[in-house]
C-alpha positions in Angstrom: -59.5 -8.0 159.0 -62.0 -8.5 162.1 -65.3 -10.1 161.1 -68.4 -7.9 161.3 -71.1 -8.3 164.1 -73.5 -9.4 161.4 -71.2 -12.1 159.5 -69.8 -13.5 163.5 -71.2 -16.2 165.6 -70.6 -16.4 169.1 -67.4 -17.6 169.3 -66.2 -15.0 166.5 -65.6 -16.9 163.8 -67.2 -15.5 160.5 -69.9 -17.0 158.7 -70.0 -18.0 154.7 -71.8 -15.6 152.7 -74.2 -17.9 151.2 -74.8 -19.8 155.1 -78.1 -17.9 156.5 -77.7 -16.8 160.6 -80.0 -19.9 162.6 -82.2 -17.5 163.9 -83.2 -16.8 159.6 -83.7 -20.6 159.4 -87.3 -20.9 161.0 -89.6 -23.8 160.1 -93.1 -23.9 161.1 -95.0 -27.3 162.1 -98.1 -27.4 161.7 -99.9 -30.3 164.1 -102.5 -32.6 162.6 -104.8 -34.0 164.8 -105.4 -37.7 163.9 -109.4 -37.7 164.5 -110.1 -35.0 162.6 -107.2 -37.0 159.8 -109.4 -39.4 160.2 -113.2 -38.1 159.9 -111.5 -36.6 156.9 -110.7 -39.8 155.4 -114.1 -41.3 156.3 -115.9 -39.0 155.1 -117.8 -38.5 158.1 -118.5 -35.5 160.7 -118.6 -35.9 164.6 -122.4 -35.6 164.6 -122.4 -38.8 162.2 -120.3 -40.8 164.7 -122.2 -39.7 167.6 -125.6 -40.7 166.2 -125.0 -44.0 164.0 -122.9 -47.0 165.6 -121.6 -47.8 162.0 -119.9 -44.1 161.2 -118.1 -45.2 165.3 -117.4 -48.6 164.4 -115.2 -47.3 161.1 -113.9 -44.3 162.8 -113.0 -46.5 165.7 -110.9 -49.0 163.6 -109.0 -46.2 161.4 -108.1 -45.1 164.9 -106.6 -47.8 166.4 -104.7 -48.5 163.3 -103.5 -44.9 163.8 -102.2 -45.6 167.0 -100.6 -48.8 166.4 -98.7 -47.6 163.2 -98.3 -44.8 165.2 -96.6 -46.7 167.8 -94.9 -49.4 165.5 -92.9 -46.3 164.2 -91.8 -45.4 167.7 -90.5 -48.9 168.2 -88.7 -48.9 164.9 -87.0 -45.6 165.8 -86.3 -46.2 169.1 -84.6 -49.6 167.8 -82.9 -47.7 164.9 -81.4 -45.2 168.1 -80.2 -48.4 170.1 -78.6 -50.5 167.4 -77.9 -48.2 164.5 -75.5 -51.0 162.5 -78.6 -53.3 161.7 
């Protein structure tokens, strides 16, 4: 019995019933910019970090944190990529 066009990948062999086509499997990312995470978080709107040095000061910090957990992560994965037995 020769598989339908519908049930056949590219090579021709025939798909399981319940196994969707990967074109059907679509996931959607949605980006989240970290300063506006952040002003969020803090409670805080641009206009309060432009005009008072303490709203910049304790956006400033969750910031960097950001980036170096951010970064951290990287390392870990990157590591985890290089040497996956430890």
């Amino acid at each position: 019995m020769p598989p339908s066009e519908e049930n056949a990948n590219p090579l021709g062999f025939r798909m399981r019933a319940g196994m969707a086509h990967p074109e059907q499997r679509v996931s959607y990312v949605t980006p989240q910019h970290a300063l506006r995470r952040i002003l969020s978080f803090t409670g805080h709107s641009i206009d309060d970090v432009v005009n008072s040095s303490v709203a910049h000061r304790k956006v400033l910090v969750y910031y960097r944190m950001h980036k170096l957990i951010q970064r951290q992560a990287e390392i870990t994965e990157l590591e985890r990529q290089w040497n996956p037995v430890a």
